[in-house]
N, C-alpha and C positions, 0 to 999 in steps of 0.2 A: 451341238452337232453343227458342223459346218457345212456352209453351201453346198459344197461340193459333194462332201458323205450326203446330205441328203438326195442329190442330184442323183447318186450313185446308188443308192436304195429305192429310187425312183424308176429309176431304168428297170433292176433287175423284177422289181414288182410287177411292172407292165409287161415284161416279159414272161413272166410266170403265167400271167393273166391270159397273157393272148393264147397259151398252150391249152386251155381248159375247154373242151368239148359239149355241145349241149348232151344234156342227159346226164354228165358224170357226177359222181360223189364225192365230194371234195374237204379234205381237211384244211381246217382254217387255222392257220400257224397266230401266237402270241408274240406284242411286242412290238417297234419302232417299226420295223422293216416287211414282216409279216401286215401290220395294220398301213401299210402303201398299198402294199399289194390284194389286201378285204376290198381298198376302193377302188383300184382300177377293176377288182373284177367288177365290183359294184355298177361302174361306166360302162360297162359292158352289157353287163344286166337292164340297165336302163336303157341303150341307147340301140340296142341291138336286141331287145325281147330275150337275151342269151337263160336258158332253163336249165338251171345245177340246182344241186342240195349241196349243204355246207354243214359239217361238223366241228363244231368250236372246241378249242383246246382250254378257253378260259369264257371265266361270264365277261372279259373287256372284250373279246374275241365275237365273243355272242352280240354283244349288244351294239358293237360295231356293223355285223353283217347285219343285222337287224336295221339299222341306219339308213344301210346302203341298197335295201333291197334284197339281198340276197334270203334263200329258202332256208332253213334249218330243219336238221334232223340229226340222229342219234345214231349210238353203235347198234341200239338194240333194232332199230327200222332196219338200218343198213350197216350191216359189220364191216362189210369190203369195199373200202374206198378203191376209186378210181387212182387219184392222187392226191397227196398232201404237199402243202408248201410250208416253209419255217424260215424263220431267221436263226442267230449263231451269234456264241460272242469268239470260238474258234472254229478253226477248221484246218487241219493239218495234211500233210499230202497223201495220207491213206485215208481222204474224208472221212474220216474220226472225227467227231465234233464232241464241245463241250454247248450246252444250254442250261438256260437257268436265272439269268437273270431278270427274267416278268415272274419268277416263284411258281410258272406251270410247268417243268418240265414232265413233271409225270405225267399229265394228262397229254402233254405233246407226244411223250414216248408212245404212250397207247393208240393214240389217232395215226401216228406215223408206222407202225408196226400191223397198223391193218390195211395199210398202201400198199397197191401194185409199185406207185413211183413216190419215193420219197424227195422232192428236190428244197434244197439249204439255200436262203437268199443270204448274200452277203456283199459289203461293201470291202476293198481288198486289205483294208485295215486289219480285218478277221482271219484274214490268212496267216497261218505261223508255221515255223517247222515243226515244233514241240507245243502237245499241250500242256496248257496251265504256265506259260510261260508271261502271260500277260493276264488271265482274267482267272478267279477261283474255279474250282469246283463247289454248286451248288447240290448240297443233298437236302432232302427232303425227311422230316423225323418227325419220331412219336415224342412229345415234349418229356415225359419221364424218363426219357432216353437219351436225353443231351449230354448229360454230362459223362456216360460211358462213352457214349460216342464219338464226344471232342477227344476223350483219351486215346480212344482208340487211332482217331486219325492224328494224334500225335507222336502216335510208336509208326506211323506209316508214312512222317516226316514232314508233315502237312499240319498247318497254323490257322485251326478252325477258332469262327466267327459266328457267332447268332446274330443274324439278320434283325437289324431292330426298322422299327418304322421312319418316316421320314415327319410324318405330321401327326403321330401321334405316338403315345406312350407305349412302350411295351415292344416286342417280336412282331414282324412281319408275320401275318397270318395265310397259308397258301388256302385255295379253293376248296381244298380239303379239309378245311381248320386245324393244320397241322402249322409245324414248324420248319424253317431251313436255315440250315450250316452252311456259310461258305470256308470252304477248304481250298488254302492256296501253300502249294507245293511249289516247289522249285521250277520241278518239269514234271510233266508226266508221262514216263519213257517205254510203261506198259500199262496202258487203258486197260487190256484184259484184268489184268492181276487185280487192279482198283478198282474193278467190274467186282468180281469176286468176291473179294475182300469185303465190301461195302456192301453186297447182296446178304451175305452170311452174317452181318453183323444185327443182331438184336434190335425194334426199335427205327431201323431204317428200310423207309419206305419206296425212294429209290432217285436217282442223282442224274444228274446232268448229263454225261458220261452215252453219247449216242454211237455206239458200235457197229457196224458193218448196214448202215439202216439209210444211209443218204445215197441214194440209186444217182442223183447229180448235186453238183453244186454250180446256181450263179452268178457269176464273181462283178460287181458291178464297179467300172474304173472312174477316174475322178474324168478322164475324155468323156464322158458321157456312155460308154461300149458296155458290151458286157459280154465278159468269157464266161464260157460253158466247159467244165468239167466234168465228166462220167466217170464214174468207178468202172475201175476192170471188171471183166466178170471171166473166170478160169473154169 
């Protein structure tokens, strides 16, 4: 990561941070740009007595806010978050995003899907016209199910990958002790369709693939700024 991307993951983190209200319920996004923004809220928490609950999307997430100060709690305490933050390895102009690469997307989707306000941190590298033009799609599966699976996403034009570890033997193992598939496609020109498609499919658990679910995204530049993008609402 270069100076500047991290400069730029820096910004939008503290930005997120300073939005967060005392009292509110807060999802805690996984991952490089997510774990900027656990500690500035953390500096917050420390420096200002600032009083949130925090619901972790990973135990890296957890043990982070943990670090920092921050309160944890659960869905079952609090189902309805106030708001959630996340990072992205895309983000397309209908804030469609793909996640996935920390192997917690599903439990991201879930904390994100019980937000009033879902907002995406990213640095503008993440931005793209098309998904799946630069990063896979990450699905999540039941290990007996792999190898249907990969088939499957190969009649659907998509060149699936079992996630192996970095330092050690074997598959990457998610929080769930499950497995994941990276699936990279050329483009992916209907999310809905590959929503679908991959929900009904046997075995899988559920993918990267964030739909109509990011209320903002913001966009942090290498000037130090940061654009704020909102979805429409009709």
């Amino acid at each position: 990561m270069s100076d500047l991307q991290k400069a730029a993951k820096r910004a939008v983190g503290q930005r997120v941070a300073s939005m967060i209200a005392p009292g509110m319920v807060v999802g805690l996004g996984t991952g490089s740009t997510a774990a900027l923004a656990i500690e500035a809220l953390g500096e917050r928490v420390k420096k200002e007595g600032l009083r949130i609950l925090g619901v972790p999307t990973s135990f890296a997430s957890e043990r982070l806010a943990r670090e920092v100060g921050i309160e944890l709690t659960t869905l079952d305490q609090h189902p309805d978050l106030d708001i959630a933050f996340d990072g992205a390895d895309e983000v397309d102009p209908n804030l469609t995003v793909i996640k996935g690469r920390g192997a917690a997307q599903t439990r991201e989707k879930i904390v994100a899907a019980q937000a009033k306000q879902f907002i995406v941190l990213v640095d503008e590298s993440k931005m793209v016209d098309v998904l799946g033009t630069k990063m896979p799609l990450p699905i999540e599966i039941v290990p007996m199910a792999a190898t249907p699976i990969m088939n499957k996403l190969r009649q659907m034009g998509a060149e699936p990958e079992l996630r192996m570890g970095l330092k050690k033997d074997g598959p990457v193992v998610s929080d769930q002790g499950l497995w994941i598939l990276d699936a990279m496609f050329d483009k992916i020109t209907n999310p809905e369709h590959v929503n679908t498609v991959l929900l009904h499919t046997p075995g899988v658990v559920d993918h990267g693939l964030f739909i109509g679910m990011a209320t903002e995204v913001l966009v942090g530049k290498n000037d130090g700024t940061v654009e704020r993008i909102v979805r429409a609402t009709h």
